[in-house]
DRENBAFI-792574 format. One record per atom (N, C-alpha, C): residue number from 0; z, y, x; atom name. Coordinates in steps of 0.001 Angstrom, whole numbers, plus 500000, padded with zeros to 6 digits. Each point is the difference from the previous one (the first is absolute). Example, Ala and Ser with C-alpha at 12.3 -4.5 7.8 and 13.67 -1.06 7.14 Angstrom:
REM residues 2
@num: 0	z: 507800	y: 494310	x: 513190	atome: N
@num: 0	z: 500000	y: 501190	x: 499110	atome: CA
@num: 0	z: 500000	y: 501200	x: 500900	atome: C
@num: 1	z: 499280	y: 501050	x: 499650	atome: N
@num: 1	z: 500060	y: 501190	x: 500820	atome: CA
@num: 1	z: 500730	y: 501090	x: 499230	atome: C
REM end
This chain:
REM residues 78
@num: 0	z: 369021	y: 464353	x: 881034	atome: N
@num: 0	z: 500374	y: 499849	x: 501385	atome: CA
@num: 0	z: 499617	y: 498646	x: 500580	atome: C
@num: 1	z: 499460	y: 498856	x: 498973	atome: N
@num: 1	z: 499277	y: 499148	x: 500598	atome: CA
@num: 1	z: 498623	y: 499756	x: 500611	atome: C
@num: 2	z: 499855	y: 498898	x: 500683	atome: N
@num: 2	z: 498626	y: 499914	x: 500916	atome: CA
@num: 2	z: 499623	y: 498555	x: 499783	atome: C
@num: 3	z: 499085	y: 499239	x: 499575	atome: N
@num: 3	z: 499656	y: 498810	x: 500329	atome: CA
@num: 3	z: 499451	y: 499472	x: 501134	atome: C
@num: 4	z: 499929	y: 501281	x: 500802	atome: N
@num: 4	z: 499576	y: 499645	x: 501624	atome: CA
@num: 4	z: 501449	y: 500184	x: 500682	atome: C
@num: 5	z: 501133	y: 500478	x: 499800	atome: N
@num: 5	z: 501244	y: 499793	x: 500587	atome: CA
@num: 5	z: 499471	y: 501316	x: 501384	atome: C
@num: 6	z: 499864	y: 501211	x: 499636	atome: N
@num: 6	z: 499805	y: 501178	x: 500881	atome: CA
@num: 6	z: 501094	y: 500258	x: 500469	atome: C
@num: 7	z: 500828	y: 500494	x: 500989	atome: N
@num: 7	z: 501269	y: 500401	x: 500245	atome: CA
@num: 7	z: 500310	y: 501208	x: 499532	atome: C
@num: 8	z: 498698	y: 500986	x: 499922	atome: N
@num: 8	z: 500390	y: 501054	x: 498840	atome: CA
@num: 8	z: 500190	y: 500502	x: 498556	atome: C
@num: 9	z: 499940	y: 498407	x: 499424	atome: N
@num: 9	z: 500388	y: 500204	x: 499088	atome: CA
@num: 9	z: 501556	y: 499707	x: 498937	atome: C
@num: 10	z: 500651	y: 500484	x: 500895	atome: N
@num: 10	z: 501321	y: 499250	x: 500506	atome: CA
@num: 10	z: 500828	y: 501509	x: 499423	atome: C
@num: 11	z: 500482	y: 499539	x: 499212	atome: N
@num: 11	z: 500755	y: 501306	x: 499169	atome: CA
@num: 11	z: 500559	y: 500978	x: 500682	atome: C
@num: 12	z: 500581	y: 499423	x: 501643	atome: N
@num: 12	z: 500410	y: 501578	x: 501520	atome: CA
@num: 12	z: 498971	y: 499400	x: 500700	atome: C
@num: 13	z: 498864	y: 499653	x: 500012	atome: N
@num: 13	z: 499056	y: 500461	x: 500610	atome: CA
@num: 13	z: 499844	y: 501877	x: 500854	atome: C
@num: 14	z: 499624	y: 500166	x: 498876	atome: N
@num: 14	z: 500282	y: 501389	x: 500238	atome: CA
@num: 14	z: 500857	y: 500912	x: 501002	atome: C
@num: 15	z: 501173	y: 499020	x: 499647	atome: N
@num: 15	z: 501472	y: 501009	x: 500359	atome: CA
@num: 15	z: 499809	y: 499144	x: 501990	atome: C
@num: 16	z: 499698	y: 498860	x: 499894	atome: N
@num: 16	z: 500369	y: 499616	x: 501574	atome: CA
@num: 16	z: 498698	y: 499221	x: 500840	atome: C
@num: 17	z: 498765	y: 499721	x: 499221	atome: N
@num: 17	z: 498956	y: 499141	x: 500724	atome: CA
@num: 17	z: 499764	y: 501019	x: 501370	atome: C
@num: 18	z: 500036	y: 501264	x: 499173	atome: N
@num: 18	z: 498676	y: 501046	x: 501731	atome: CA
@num: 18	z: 500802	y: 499802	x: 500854	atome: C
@num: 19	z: 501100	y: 500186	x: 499689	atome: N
@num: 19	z: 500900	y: 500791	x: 501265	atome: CA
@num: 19	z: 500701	y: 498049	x: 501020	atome: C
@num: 20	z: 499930	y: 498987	x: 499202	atome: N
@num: 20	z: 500130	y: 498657	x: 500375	atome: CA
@num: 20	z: 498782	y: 499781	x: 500667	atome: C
@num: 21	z: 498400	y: 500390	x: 499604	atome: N
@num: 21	z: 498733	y: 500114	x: 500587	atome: CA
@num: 21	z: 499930	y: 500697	x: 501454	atome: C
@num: 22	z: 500619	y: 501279	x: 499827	atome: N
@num: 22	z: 499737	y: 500594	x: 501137	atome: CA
@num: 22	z: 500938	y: 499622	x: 501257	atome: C
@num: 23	z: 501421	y: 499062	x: 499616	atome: N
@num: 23	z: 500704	y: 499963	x: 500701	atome: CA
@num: 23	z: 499187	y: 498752	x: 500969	atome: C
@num: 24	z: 500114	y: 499262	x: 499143	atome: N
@num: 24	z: 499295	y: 498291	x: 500536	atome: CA
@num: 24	z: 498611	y: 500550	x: 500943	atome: C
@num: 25	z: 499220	y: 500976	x: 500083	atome: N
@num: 25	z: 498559	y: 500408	x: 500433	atome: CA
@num: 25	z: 500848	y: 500802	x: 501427	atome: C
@num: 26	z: 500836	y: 500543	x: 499558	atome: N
@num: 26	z: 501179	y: 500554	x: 501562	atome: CA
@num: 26	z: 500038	y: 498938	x: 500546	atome: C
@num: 27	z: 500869	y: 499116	x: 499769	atome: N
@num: 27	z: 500264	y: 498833	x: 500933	atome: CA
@num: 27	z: 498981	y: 498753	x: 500597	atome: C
@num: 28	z: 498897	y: 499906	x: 498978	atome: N
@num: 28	z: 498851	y: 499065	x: 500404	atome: CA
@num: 28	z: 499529	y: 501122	x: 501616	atome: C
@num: 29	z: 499821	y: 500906	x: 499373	atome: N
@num: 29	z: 499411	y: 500995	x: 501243	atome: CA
@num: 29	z: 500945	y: 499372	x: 501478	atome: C
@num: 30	z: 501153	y: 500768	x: 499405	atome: N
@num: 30	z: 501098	y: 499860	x: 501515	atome: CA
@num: 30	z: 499872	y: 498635	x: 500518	atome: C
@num: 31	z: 499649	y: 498672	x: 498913	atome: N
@num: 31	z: 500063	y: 498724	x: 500765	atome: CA
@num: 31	z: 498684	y: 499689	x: 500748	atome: C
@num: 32	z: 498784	y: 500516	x: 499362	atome: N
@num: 32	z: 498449	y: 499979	x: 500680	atome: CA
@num: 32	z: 500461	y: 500566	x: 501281	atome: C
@num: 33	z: 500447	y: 501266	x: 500571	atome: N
@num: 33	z: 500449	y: 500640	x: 500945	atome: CA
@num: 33	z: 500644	y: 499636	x: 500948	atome: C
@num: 34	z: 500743	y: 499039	x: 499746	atome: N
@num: 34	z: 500746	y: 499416	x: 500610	atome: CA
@num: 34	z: 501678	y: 500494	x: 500052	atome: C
@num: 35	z: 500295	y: 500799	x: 498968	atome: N
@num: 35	z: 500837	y: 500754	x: 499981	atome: CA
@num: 35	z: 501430	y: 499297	x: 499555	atome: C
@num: 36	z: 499356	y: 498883	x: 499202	atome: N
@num: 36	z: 501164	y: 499079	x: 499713	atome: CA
@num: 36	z: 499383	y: 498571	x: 500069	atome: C
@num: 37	z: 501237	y: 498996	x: 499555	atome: N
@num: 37	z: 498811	y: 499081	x: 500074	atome: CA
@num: 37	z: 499786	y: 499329	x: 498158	atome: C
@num: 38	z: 499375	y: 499003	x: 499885	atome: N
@num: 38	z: 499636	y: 499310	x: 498809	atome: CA
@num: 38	z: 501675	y: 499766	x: 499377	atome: C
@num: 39	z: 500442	y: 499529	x: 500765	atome: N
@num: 39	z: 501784	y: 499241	x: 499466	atome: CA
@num: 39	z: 500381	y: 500977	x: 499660	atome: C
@num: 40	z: 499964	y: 501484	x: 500773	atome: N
@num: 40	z: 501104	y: 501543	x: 499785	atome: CA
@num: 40	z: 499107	y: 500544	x: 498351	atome: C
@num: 41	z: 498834	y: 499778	x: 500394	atome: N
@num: 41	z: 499108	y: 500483	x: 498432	atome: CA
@num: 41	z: 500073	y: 499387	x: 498998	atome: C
@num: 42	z: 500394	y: 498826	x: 499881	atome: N
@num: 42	z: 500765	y: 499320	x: 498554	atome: CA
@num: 42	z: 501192	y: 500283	x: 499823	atome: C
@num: 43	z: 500751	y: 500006	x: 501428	atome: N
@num: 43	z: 501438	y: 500597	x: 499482	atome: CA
@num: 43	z: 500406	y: 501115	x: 499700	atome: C
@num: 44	z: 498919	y: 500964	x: 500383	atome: N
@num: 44	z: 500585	y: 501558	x: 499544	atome: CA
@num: 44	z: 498743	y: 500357	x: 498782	atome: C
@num: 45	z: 499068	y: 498930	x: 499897	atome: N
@num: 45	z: 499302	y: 500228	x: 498315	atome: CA
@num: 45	z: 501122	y: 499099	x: 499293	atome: C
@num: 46	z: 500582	y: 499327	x: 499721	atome: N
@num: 46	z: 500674	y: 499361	x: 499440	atome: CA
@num: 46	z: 501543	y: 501056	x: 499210	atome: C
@num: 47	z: 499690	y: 500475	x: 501084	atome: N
@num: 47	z: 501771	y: 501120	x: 499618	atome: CA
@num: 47	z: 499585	y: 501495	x: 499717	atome: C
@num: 48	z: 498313	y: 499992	x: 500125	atome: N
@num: 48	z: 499427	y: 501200	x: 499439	atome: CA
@num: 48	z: 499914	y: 499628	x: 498396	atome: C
@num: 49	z: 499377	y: 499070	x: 499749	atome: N
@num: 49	z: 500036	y: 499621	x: 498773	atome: CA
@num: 49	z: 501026	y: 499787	x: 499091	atome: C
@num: 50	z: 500939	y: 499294	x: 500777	atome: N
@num: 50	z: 501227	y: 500239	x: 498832	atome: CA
@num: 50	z: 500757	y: 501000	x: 499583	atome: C
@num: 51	z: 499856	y: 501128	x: 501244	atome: N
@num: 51	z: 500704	y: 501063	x: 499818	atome: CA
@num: 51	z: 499057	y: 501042	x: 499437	atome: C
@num: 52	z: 498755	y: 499520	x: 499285	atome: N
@num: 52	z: 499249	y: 501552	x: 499908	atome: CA
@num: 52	z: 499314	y: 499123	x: 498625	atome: C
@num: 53	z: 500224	y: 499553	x: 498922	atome: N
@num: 53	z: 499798	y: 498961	x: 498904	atome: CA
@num: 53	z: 499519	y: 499085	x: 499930	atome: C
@num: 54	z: 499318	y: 499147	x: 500908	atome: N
@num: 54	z: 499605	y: 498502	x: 500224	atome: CA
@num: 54	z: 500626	y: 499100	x: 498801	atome: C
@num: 55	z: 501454	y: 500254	x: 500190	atome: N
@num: 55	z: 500553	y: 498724	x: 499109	atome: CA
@num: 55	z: 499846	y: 500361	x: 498524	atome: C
@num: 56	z: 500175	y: 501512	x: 499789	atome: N
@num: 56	z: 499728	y: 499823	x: 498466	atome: CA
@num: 56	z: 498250	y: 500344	x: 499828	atome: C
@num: 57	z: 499059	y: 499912	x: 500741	atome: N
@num: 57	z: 498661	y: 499833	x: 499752	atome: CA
@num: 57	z: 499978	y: 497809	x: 499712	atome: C
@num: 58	z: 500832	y: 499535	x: 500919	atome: N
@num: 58	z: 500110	y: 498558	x: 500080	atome: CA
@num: 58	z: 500297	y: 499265	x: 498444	atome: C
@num: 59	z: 501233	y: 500897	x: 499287	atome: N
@num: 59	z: 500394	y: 500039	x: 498576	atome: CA
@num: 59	z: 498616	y: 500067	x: 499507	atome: C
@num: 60	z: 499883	y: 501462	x: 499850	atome: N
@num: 60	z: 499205	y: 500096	x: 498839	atome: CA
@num: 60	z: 498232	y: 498832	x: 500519	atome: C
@num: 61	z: 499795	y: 499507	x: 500873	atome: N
@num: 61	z: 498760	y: 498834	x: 500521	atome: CA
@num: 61	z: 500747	y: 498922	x: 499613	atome: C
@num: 62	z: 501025	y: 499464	x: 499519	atome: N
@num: 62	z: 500948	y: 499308	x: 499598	atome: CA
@num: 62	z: 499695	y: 499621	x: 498414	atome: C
@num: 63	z: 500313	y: 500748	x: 499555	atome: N
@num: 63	z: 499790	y: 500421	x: 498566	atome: CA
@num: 63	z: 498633	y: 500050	x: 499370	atome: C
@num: 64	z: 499208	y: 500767	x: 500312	atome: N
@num: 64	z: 498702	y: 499949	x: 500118	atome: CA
@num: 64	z: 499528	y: 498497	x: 499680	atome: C
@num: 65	z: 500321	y: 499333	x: 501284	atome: N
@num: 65	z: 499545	y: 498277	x: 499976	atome: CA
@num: 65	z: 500580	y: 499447	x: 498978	atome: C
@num: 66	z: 500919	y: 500054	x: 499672	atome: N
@num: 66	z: 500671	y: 498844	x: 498915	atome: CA
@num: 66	z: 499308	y: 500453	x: 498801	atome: C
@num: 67	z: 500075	y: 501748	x: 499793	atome: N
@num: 67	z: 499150	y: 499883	x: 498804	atome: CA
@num: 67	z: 498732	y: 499588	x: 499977	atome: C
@num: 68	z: 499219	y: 500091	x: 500600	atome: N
@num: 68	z: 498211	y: 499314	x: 500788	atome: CA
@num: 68	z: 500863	y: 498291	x: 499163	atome: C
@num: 69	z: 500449	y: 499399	x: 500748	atome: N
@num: 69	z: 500029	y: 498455	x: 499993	atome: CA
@num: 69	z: 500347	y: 500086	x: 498783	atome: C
@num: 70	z: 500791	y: 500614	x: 499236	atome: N
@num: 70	z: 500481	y: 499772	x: 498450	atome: CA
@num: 70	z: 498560	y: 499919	x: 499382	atome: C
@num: 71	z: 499558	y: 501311	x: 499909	atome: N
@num: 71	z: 498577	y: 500021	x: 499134	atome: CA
@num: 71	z: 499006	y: 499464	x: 500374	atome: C
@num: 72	z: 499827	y: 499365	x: 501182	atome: N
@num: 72	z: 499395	y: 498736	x: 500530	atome: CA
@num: 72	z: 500035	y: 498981	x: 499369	atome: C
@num: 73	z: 501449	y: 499322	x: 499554	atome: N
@num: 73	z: 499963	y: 498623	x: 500120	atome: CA
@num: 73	z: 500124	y: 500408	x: 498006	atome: C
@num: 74	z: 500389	y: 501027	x: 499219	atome: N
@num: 74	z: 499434	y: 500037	x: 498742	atome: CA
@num: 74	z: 498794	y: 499813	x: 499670	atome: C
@num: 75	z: 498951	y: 500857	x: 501205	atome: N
@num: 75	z: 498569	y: 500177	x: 499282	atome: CA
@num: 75	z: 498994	y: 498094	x: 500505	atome: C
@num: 76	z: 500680	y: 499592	x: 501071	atome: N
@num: 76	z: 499358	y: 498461	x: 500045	atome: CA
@num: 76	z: 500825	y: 498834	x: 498732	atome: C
@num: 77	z: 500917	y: 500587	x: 499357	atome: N
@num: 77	z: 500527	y: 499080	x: 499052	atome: CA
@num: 77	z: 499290	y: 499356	x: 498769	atome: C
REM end
């Protein structure tokens, strides 16, 4: 489930929440190009799309990910 390029799909709920977090954020970029909302309303309602639809535990597991990266990092320059 690791990446040395740090992909967002390779993120153990990848799977379970990237598309549907993808398609939401591509809704709202639209509505803000449009004029439908503005830039401030499109961070604040991507912001509460994301937490409520797995953002934070995609954030965990990109969390985790890194520390192990920096662990076997700073072994293999030792």
């Amino acid at each position: 489930h690791t990446d040395l390029f740090i992909k967002p799909d390779v993120l153990p709920s990848s799977s379970k929440y990237f598309e549907d977090l993808r398609t939401q954020q591509t809704n709202l970029i639209v509505k803000a190009i449009k004029g439908e909302i503005s830039s401030k309303d499109y961070l604040k309602q991507f912001k509460s799309v994301w937490e409520k639809n797995g953002g934070k535990q995609l954030e965990q597991e990109a969390k985790t990910l890194y520390a192990e990266e920096e662990t076997i990092l700073k072994e293999v320059s030792e």
